[in-house]
N, C-alpha and C positions, 0 to 999 in steps of 0.2 A: 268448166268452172274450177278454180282453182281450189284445194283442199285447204280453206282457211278458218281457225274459230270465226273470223268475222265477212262476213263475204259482201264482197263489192257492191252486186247487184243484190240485196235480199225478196224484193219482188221476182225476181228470174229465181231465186235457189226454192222458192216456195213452188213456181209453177213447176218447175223440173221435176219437183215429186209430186208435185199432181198428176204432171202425167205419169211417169212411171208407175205411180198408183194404180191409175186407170187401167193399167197393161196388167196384175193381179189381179184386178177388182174384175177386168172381162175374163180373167182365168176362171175365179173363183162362180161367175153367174154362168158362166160355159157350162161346168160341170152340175154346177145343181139345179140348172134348166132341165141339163138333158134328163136327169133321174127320176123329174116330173112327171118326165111327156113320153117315155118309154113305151107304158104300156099302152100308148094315143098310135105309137110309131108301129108297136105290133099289132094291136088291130088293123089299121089301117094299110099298111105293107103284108100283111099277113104272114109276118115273119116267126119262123118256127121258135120253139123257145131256145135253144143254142145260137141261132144267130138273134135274137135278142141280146141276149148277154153278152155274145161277142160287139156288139154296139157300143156298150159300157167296157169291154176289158179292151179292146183296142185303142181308146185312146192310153189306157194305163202302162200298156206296153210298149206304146210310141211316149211316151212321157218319160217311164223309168229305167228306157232301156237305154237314152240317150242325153241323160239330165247331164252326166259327170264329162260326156266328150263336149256338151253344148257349154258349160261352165268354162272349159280348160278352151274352148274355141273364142270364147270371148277375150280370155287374155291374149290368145296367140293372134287373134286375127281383125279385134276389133271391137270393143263394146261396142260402140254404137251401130257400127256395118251390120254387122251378129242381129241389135237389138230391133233395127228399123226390116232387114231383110227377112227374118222369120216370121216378126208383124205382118208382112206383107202376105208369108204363106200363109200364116193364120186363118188373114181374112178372107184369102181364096180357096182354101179349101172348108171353111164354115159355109159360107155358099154354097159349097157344092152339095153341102148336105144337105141344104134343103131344096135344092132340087132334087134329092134322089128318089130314085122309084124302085130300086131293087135296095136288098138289105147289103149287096157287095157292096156296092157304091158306098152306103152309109159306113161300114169298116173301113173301108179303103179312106176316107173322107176323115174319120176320129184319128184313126191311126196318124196321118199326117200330120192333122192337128195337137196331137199329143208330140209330137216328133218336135213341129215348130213352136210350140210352148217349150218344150226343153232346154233348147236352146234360147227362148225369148227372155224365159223369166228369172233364168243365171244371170245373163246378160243384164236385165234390170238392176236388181239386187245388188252386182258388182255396179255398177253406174252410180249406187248409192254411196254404198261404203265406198268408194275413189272420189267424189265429187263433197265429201261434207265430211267436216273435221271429227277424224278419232275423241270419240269421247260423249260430253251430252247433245251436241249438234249432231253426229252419226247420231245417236244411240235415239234419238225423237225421233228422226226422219226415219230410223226403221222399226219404232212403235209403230209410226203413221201405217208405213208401208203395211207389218203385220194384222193393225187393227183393220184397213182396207181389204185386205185379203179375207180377215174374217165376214166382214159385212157385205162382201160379196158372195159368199156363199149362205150366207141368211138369208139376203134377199133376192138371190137366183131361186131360192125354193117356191118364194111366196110371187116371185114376178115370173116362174116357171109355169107355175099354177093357172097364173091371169091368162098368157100368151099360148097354152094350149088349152084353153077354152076357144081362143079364135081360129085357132090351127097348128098344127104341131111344129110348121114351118118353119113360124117364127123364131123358135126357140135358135134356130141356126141364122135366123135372116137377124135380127137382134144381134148379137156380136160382132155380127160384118158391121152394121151403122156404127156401134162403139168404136170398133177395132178403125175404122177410117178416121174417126174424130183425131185419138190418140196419134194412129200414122202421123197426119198434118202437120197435129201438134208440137211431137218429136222432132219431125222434121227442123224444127224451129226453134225447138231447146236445146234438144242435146247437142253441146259442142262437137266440133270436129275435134278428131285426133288423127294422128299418126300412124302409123300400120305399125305393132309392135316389131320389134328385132326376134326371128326365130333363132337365130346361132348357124352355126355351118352343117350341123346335123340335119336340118332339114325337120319338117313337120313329120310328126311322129304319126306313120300311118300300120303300120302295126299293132301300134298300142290302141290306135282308133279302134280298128277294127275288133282288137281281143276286147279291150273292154265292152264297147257296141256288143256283142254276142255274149259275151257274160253277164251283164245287166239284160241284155231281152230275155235270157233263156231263165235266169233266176226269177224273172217280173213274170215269165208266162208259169214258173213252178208253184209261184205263189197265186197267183189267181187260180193254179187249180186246186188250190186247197180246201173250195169251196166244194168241189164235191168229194170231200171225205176220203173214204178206202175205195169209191168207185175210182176205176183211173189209174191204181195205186201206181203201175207199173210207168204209165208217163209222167208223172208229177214227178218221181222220184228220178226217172232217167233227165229229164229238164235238169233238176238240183245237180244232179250229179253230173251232167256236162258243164252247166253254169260253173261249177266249181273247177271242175278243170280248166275251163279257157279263164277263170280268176289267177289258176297259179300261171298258167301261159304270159297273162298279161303282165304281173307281176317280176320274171323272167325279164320276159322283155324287155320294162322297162329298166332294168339294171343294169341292161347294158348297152341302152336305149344312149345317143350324144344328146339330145336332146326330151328327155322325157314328158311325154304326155300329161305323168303325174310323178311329179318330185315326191315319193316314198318318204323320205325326211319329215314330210309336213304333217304323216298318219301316225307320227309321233308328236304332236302337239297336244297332249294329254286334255287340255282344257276343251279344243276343238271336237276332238274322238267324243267327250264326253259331252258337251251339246247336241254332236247329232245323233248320238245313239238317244239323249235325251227326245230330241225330237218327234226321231222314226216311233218311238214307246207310247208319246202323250196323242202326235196326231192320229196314229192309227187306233189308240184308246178313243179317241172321240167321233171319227168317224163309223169304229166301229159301234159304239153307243147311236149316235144319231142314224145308224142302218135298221138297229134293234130296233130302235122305238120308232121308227116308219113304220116298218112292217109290224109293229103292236099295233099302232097304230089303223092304219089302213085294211092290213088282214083279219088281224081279231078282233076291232072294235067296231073296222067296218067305217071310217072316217073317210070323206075325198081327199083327193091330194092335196085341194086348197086349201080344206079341213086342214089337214095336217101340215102344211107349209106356214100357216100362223099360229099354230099351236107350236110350232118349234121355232118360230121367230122370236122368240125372250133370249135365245141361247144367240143372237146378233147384239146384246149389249158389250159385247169384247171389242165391236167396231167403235161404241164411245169409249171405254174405260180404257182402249190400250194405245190410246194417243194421249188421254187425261191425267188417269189416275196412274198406270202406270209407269210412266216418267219421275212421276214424284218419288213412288217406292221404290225407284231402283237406283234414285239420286240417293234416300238417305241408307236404304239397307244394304244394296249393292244387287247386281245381276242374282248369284246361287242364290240367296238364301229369297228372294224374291222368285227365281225359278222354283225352289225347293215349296214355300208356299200352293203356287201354282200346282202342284202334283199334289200336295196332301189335301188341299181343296177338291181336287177332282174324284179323289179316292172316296170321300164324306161323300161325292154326288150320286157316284156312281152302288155304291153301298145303301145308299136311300132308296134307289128303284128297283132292288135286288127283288122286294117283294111283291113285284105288281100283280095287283089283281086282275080278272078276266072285268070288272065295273067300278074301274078307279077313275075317279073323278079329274079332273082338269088343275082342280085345287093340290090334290094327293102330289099330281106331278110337277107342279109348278117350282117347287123347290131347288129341285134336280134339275133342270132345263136353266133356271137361273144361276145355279152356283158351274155349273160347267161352262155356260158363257163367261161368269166373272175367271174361272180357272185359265180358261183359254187365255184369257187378257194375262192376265200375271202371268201364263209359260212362257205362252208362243215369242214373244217379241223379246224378251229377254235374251231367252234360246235364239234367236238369231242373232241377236248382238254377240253372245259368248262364242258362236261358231266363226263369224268372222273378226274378231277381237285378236289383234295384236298380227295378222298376216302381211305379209309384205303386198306393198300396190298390185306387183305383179302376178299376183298368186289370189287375190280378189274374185275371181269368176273360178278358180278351183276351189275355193274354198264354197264360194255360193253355190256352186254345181253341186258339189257334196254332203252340203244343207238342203238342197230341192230334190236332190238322191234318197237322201232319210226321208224326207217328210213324203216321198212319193210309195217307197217303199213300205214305208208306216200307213198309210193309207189302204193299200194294196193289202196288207197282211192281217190289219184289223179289219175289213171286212169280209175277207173270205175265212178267217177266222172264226169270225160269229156265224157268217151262215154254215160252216161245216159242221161246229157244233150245234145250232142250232138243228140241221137234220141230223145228226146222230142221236140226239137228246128225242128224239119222236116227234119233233115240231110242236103247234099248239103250245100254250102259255107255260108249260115243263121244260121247253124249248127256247121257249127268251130268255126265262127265267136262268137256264143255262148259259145262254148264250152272254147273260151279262155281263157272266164274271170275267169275258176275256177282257173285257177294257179294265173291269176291276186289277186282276196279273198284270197288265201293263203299265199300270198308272204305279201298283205298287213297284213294281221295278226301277219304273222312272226315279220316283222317290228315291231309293237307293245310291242309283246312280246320282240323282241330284245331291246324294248329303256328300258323296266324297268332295262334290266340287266345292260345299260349304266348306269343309276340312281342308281341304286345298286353298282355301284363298286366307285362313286364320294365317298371319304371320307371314303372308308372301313379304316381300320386301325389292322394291328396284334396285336394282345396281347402281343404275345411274344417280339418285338420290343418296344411296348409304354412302358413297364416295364424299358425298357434301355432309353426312354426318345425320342426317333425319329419311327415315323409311318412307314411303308410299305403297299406295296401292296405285293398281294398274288406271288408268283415264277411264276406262268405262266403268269399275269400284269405286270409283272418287265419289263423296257426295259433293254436287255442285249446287246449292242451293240456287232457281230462277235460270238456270244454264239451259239454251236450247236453240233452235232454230232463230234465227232473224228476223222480226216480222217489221 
């Protein structure tokens, strides 16, 4: 489909991101099913408590270790090829997990599926921004996409909850039925293309590989973070290889005819500063919503389904960031609408600092609400500023590098809090503790978010000053009523 403000078929540009919605939206219930039904999977597997966890960190490390080669694969080799063929892994190796009977299978099985997400959900992402005009048409279509994303991890909790009460099965057999609907679908929307032009250098497999091992080993340094100064000796040896095969790969690509990743583009200061924006706010919120599970559930003593709609208020970001935030970011613009988003979150997270061991539902309600409304205001924005102003072909590097932060952001606020969290002696001195890491994050983001305010006072187009009147960039513009085609 062609990248036009007014598109041909508007019935086809609407379904195109339904599906590709659908393709986050099984991401998002994937992950928050599994965290349900865990402790259903070690009862019942009688899996020791390290290969439990390794259940949950397998998929992270097939996700984060392979997001930036799966982005840059999408330009080189095929959104759609990329988009339809790791679909496919998906849905065969979620299957396999619920058929397993040993706790390998079940790693072996996340893993993959972290792997084929990697590369699935760059590929989307780029489908979007190439397929729907720079500006308020992109910029709704990936609210859509982002409030989807959230409201499928809202209600992965509370449909995690339902579906291992029947059996833990399904938690794996449930995304195979999505993920085939979607397949079909795709089949059927996403246009054909072309096999991009790689140049006479040939596919950069070098660069694959250093990056691939510098992203696993940094993803496996940080999930050990969670066990503190236990370990100290491999956590640190992981960082410090990861960093090495980093300047390797960097090396390389310099002298790469072909480069994996065009180095030029990590000087796009606006880009650099959404997704460190990102990695900062999702892993603040993840790590928040880890804390207050385990308030939840361990000190209060709540069931899972207990607590799966007790943090179901924090899914109003799947209404508001297709709604309200399109408005906000027509009249104010992306920062200072990001910049919100972050001081919002800070108020939330700062309200539950003092939870008691017999806080009422009411106490919490606050906090659980303004961290959904915050989500709605960062997240989507932050996407738009990460892919904003990239060249077509550079579209799934860019998205790789946005689903790189937000994996690693994920990954580092949770092992965060639980590392603190056991340092601190556990028990509610221990959440308590444990809060302030999303509180550090959210304040940093902020930060980070005001340069980009300061940044965009006074930018000015060239191409406009030439005719004598300045602009700001299509996605700062306010467009009053500008959006999708219905």
């Amino acid at each position: 489909m062609p990248a036009s403000r007014s598109a041909t078929l508007p019935v086809r540009a609407w379904a195109l991101l339904l599906v590709l919605c659908g393709t986050i939206f099984l991401e998002g219930i994937d992950v928050a099913m599994l965290a349900v039904a865990v402790p259903s999977i070690r009862s019942d597997l009688e899996l020791s408590t390290a290969t439990a966890a390794w259940v949950m960190s397998a998929y992270v490390l097939g996700y984060a270790g392979f997001t930036l080669l799966g982005g840059r694969a999408a330009d080189l080799l095929g959104r759609r090829r990329m988009f339809l063929g790791w679909l496919t892994v998906f849905l065969l190796f979620s299957g396999l997990g619920g058929f397993a009977q040993e706790g390998w299978t079940l790693i072996v099985a996340r893993f993959v599926t972290g792997v084929a997400a990697a590369f699935m959900t760059p590929a989307a992402l780029s489908i979007i921004t190439t397929s729907y005009a720079e500006g308020p048409q992109r910029n709704q279509a990936l609210l859509v996409f982002a409030g989807t994303a959230a409201g499928g991890f809202s209600l992965g909790l509370v449909i995690g909850g339902l579906l291992t009460q029947l059996g833990w099965r399904w938690v794996f057999f449930a995304p195979v039925l999505l993920a085939a609907v979607v397949l079909v679908a795709a089949l059927r929307l996403i246009p054909a293309e072309a096999r991009p032009a790689r140049g006479a250098g040939g596919f950069d497999l070098a660069g694959a590989l250093t990056a691939a091992g510098a992203m696993l080993l940094s993803a496996f340094g940080i999930v050990r973070l969670e066990h503190g100064f236990d370990g100290w000796a491999v956590t640190a040896a992981a960082f410090a290889a990861g960093l090495v095969l980093a300047g390797v790969f960097v090396a390389v690509e310099r002298r790469a005819a072909t480069p994996l990743v065009r180095l030029a583009l990590l000087r796009k200061a606006s880009m650099v500063r959404a997704d460190l924006g990102a990695l900062l706010f999702v892993g603040s919120f993840f790590g928040f919503q880890f804390v207050a599970t385990l308030y939840l559930q361990e000190l209060r003593g709540w069931s899972s389904l207990q607590t799966a709609l007790a943090l179901l208020v924090m899914g109003v970001d799947a209404v508001l960031a297709p709604t309200l935030t399109p408005r906000l970011v027509a009249r104010f613009g992306n920062a200072r609408v990001i910049l919100g988003g972050f001081v919002l979150a800070v108020v939330s997270y700062v309200l539950f600092l003092p939870v008691g061991p017999d806080w009422s539902y009411a106490a919490m309600f606050p906090t659980l609400l303004l961290t959904g409304l915050a989500f709605a205001l960062a997240y989507g924005p932050l996407t738009i500023a990460a892919t904003d102003g990239v060249a077509e072909e550079e579209q799934g590097l860019a998205s790789g590098l946005l689903t790189t932060a937000t994996q690693f952001g994920s990954a580092v606020g949770i092992s965060s809090v639980t590392a603190v969290h056991g340092i601190a002696g556990g028990g509610l001195d221990g959440f308590r503790a444990a809060l302030l890491v999303p509180v550090v994050m959210v304040l940093l983001g902020a930060l980070v978010s005001a340069f980009g305010v300061r940044a965009r006072v006074g930018r000015v187009d060239p191409r406009a000053a030439v005719q004598g009147r300045p602009q700001v960039t299509a996605a700062e513009a306010p467009e009053a009523g500008a959006g999708l085609p219905v």
